[in-house]
VEXFI-964185 format. One record per residue (C-alpha): y, z, x. Coordinates in pm, whole numbers, plus 50000, padded with zeros to 5 digits. Each point is the difference from the previous one (the first is absolute). Example, Ala and Ser with C-alpha at 12.3 -4.5 7.8 and 13.67 -1.06 7.14 Angstrom:
% VEXFI-964185
495505078051230;503444993450137;
This chain:
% VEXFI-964185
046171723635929;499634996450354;496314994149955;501134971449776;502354985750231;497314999450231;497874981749804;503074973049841;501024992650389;495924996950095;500594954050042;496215001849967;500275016649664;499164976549701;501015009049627;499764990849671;502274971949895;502545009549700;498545004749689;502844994449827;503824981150147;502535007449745;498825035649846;500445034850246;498015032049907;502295027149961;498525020249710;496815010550140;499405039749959;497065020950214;498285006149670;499594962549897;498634991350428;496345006649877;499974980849685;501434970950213;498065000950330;497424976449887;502274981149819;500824962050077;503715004049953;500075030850258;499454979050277;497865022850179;496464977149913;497155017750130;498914962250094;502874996150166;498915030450233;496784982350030;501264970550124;501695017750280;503585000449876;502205025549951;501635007149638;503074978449898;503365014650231;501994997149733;497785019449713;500085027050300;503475005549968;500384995149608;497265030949999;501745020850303;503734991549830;498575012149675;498275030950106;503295016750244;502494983449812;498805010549674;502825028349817;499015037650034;499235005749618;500795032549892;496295008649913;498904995350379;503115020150137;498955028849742;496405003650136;501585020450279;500025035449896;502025009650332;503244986750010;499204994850389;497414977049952;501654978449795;502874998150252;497424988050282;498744971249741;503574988649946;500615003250332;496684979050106;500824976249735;503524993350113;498304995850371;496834971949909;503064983049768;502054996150312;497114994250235;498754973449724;503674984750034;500534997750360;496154981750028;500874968749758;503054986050171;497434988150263;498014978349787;502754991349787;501384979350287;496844987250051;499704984149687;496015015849945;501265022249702;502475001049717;501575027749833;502125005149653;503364998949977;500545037549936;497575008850300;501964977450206;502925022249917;498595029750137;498894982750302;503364993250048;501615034949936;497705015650228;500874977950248;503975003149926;499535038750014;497665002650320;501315012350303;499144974450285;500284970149797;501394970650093;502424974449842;498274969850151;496215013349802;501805002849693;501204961450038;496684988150167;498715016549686;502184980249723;499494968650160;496355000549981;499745013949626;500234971649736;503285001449791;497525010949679;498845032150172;502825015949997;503205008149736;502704989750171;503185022349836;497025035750069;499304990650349;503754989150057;500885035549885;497845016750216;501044980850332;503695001349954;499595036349927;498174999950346;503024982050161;497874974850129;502244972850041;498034971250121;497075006849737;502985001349702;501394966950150;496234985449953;500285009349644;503464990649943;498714963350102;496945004249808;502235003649663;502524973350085;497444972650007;497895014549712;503194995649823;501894972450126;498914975249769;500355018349651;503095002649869;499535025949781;499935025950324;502704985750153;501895034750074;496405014950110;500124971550262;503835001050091;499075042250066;496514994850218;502464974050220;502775021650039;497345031350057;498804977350256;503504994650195;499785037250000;496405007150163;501704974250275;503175015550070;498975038550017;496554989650238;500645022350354;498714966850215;503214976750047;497924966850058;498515010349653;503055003149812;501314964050099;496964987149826;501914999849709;502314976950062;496424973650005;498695016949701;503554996949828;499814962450073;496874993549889;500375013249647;503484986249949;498874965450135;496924995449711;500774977049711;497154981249881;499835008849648;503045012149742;498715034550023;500635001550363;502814982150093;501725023949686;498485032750212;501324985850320;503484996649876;499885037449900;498475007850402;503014984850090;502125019949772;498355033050172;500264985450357;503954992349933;500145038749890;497545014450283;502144978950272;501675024250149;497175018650061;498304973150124;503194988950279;499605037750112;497014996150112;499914962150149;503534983249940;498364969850206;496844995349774;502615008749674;501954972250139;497484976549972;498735010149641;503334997349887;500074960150157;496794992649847;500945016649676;503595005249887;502124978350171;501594990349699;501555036549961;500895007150344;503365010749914;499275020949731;497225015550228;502735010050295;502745011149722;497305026149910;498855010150329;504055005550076;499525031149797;496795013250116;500325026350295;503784993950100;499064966550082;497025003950252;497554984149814;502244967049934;500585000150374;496225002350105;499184968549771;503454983350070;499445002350409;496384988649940;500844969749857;503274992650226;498895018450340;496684974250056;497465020950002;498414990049650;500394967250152;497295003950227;497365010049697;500984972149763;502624978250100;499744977549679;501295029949761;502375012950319;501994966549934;499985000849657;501355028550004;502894994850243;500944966949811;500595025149681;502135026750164;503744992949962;502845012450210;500245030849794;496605013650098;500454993050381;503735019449913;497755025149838;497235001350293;502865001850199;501505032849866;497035016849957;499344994250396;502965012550072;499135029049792;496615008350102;499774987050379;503414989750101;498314992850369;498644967449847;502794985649891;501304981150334;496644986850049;499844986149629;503784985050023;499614982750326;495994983949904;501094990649612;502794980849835;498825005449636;503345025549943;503954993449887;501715012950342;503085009049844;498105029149781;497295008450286;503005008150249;501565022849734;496895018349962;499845003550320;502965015850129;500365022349657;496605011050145;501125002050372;497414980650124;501514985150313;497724975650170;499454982349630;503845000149961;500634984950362;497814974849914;501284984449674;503765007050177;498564974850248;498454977449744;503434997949825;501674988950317;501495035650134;498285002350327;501965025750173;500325018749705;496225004549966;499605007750400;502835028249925;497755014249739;497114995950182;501505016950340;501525028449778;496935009449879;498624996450319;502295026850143;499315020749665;496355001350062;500375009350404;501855025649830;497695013449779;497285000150254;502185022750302;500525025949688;496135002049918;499485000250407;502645032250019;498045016649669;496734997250189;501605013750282;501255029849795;496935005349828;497734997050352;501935025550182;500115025149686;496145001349881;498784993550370;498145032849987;497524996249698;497804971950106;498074990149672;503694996949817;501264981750252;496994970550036;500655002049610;503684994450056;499404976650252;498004974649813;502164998249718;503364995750261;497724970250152;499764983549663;503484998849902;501074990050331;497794972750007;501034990149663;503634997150101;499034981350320;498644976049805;502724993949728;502304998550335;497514971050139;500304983349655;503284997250018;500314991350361;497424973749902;502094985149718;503504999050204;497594977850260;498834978049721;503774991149887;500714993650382;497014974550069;501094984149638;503104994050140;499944994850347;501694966449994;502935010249780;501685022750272;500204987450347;503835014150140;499625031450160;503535005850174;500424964150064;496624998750163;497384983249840;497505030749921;497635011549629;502795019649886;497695020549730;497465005850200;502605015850285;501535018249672;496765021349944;499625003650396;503105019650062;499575022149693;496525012050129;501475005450341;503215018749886;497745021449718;498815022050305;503915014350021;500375003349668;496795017849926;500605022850302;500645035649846;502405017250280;498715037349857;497134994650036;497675000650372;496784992049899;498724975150185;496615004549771;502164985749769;502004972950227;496794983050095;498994994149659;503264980449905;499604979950359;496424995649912;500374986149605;503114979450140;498174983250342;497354992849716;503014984249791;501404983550293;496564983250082;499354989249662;503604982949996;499074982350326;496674987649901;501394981949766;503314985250177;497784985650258;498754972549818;503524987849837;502845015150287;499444982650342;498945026750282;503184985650188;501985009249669;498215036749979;500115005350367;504074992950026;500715016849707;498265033550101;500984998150366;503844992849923;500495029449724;498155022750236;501514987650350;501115033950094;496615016749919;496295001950094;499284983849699;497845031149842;497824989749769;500294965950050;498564999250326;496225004949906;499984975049753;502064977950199;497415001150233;497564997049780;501194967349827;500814988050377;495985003550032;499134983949701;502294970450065;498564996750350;496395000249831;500854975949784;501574981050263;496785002450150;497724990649776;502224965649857;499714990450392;496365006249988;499974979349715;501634970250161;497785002450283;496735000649778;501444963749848;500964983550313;496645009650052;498364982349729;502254969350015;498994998750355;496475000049914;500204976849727;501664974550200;497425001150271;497114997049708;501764973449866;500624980050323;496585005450071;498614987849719;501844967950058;498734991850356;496445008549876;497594970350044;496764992549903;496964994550178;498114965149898;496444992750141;499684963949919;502944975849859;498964968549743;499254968650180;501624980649733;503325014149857;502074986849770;503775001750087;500115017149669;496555023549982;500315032149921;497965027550209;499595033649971;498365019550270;497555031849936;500385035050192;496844990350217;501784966750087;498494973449785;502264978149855;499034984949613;502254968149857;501895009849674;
């Protein structure tokens, strides 16, 4: 065989043309080669030879496929007198038939030879069972056979046995459009396109698996005869049941099949996802649709989907948010109006979510109740975060001795103290929010004109320090954490004062509750936003000289431009009191 192959690849190599297109030699025995070698219809013409060609590439491989594939009759196998010998021929056999199967795939995908359907079988079990063998041969194989090469339910069989997925999902495709268009193998169709959703969703590449949600599309979007438009309505029936499946793996791309396809039964789609996975699969398609990111793909379908949700499914995206990632829920309240506040702030505080809760308290007119909340949690949180500091502590000073624990411990403190810092900066961040939203609704302070709600969240930062301050304990490991998260707090408040509280304001304020003190931690970033006034300062002043600048120089271009003459060689000796000159740049003058 490798001789052969030799010879096949040779490009120099010329051969007999087909002696015959439609018929394949399969039945040719070593006993009948003689009779036939001179024969017309064996394709090996002696003036063939003589003409310099080779014999017929196809008659080669009829008369090699009917020699090692030939069955092991009985009489042959009983020859061998030693039962030893007749294992080596079996064994020999067995080793030309797979050597015989692993040479055709070759020229199979070159197109230069043809084999039978049942021979194309076996070419593909030995390829299923051989070690080394790729999935991507046995596709590049399928799609260079012709669909009459090959039975389609045998070879089917053998790949899915093979669990090649990609090679099955070839197939699956091949039998959906062989019977898309007969109506009498409509379930056979309905089963090769759900087999096909299958080879999709179990593929190991990611990228891959989306390509179903194209595929899907495609199938359920033909309709140009009876026949088809009946088998797309049953794809859709199979996509409606596979959906879940499908939002698992994309809920963005799902999204979008479901606004190209089944608008229409968008509520009856979410009442069934409700019950599917306590609710986590009608939350992943809900907060594609409402959150904005299917927007982006397709924003067509994206709003005509959001003009068909009601106020029940935002209610119902709503508690499911709350259910799954309460975190969101501030951020969705305060960016979206689609909800009935009196049932969103009931949710909220049966699920003690605070920042949501302060917010619709302030949408429904109850300011200072909201910043109460707000500030409540606040100190809850600070809370929270000195106990987790004093548990490190502990846990530090107790397994300081064993190293590799305590870099185990270590990272694991880290994360849930940074986890807590930054639920404590989220709610820090929403008690700012309600201030700058209603800076101009509070402006007493004491009979001083002051923020009030921004001074509010000031002086409960500054007194937290005492009433986070554990007398027992000494640590000052432990002290400089709490100074360090609340100087961080304390700067963060700031930041965000300075642009709506006047520095005069900020500066009194701090300076009169602190008269009898060295101001502590106020002093840096007093000094800091001293600096960054004075820069700013600075650079608006630079700014002012940079336009007097200009104006300056403009005037002077302009005035100069004015007084500009023009030189004029020679003037007309006749003029009109009404002739019209004009004058070139070398000083000629031309009348108009």
């Amino acid at each position: 065989l490798d001789c052969l192959a030799i010879v096949l690849d040779d490009p120099a190599a010329q051969f007999l043309d087909n002696a015959r297109e439609s018929t394949l030699a399969v039945d040719y025995a070593p006993d009948m080669l003689l009779e036939r070698e001179h024969s017309d219809e064996s394709g090996l013409e002696i003036s063939g030879l003589n003409n310099g060609k080779l014999p017929n590439r196809q008659r080669i491989v009829d008369t090699l496929s009917s020699i090692i594939m030939a069955d092991l009759s009985s009489e042959i196998t009983s020859s061998f007198r030693h039962s030893d010998y007749k294992k080596q021929f079996m064994l020999l056999s067995i080793k030309a038939k797979d050597a015989f199967l692993d040479f055709l795939p070759k020229y199979l995908k070159l197109g230069v030879v043809q084999t039978s359907t049942s021979l194309t079988t076996e070419i593909f079990k030995r390829m299923c069972s051989k070690s080394g063998s790729s999935e991507s041969e046995i596709v590049s194989l399928l799609q260079a056979l012709p669909r009459s090469s090959y039975e389609l339910d045998e070879v089917l069989r053998t790949i899915e046995q093979a669990k090649s997925t990609r090679g099955s999902l070839f197939l699956h495709k091949v039998g959906v459009s062989m019977t898309l268009d007969r109506p009498d193998m409509s379930d056979k169709c309905q089963h090769h396109f759900n087999r096909s959703i299958d080879c999709y969703l179990i593929d190991k590449d990611e990228e891959f698996r989306k390509g179903v949600f194209a595929y899907v599309m495609k199938e359920c979007s033909s309709g140009n005869s009876n026949e088809a438009s009946s088998s797309s309505r049953y794809f859709r029936g199979i996509v409606l049941r596979r959906l879940p499946e499908l939002i698992k793996l994309d809920a963005d791309h799902a999204a979008q099949l479901v606004g190209e396809m089944f608008v229409g039964k968008l509520n009856m789609i979410i009442s069934s996802l409700e019950k599917m996975d306590s609710g986590r699969v009608a939350y992943s398609f809900l907060d594609a649709v409402i959150s904005g990111k299917f927007n982006k793909m397709d924003t067509v379908a994206s709003q005509e989907l959001l003009a068909n949700l009601t106020s029940n499914h935002h209610h119902k995206y709503l508690t499911l948010m709350a259910n799954f990632q309460p975190d969101r829920v501030y951020q969705y309240l305060s960016t979206n109006q689609s909800y009935r506040l009196k049932d969103a702030l009931e949710l909220c505080q049966k699920r003690k979510i605070a920042d949501a809760s302060a917010y619709l308290l302030e949408r429904m007119g109850d300011v200072s109740g909201a910043l109460q909340l707000m500030l409540q949690t606040l100190d809850t949180r600070l809370v929270t975060l000195r106990n987790i500091f004093l548990e490190n502590d502990a846990k530090s000073q107790s397994f300081g001795s064993r190293r590799a624990f305590n870099t185990k411990l270590s990272t694991l403190q880290n994360e849930v103290t940074e986890k807590e810092k930054n639920s404590l900066k989220q709610i820090l961040s929403a008690v700012l929010d309600l201030c700058e939203r209603n800076k101009n609704d509070h402006v007493t302070l004491e009979n001083e004109r002051g923020p009030l709600l921004w001074f509010h969240v000031l002086d409960r930062l500054v007194n937290a320090k005492s009433m986070l301050r554990d007398p027992k304990d000494s640590s000052q490991h432990l002290s400089a954490s709490i100074s360090t998260m609340l100087s961080e707090l304390l700067l963060m408040t700031m930041q965000r004062m300075m642009p709506n509280v006047s520095l005069y304001d900020l500066l009194h304020k701090i300076t009169k509750d602190h008269a009898q003190s060295d101001l502590g931690e106020f002093r840096e970033m007093l000094v800091s936003m001293l600096k960054t006034y004075s820069s700013e300062l600075d650079v608006c002043s630079n700014a002012v000289d940079v336009m007097y600048h200009d104006i300056s120089h403009m005037s002077m271009e302009k005035k100069r431009l004015k007084v500009q003459g023009s030189l004029v060689q020679e003037c007309p000796k006749r003029m009109t009191n009404h002739a019209v000159v004009t004058v070139t740049p070398s000083g000629k003058w031309e009348a108009v």
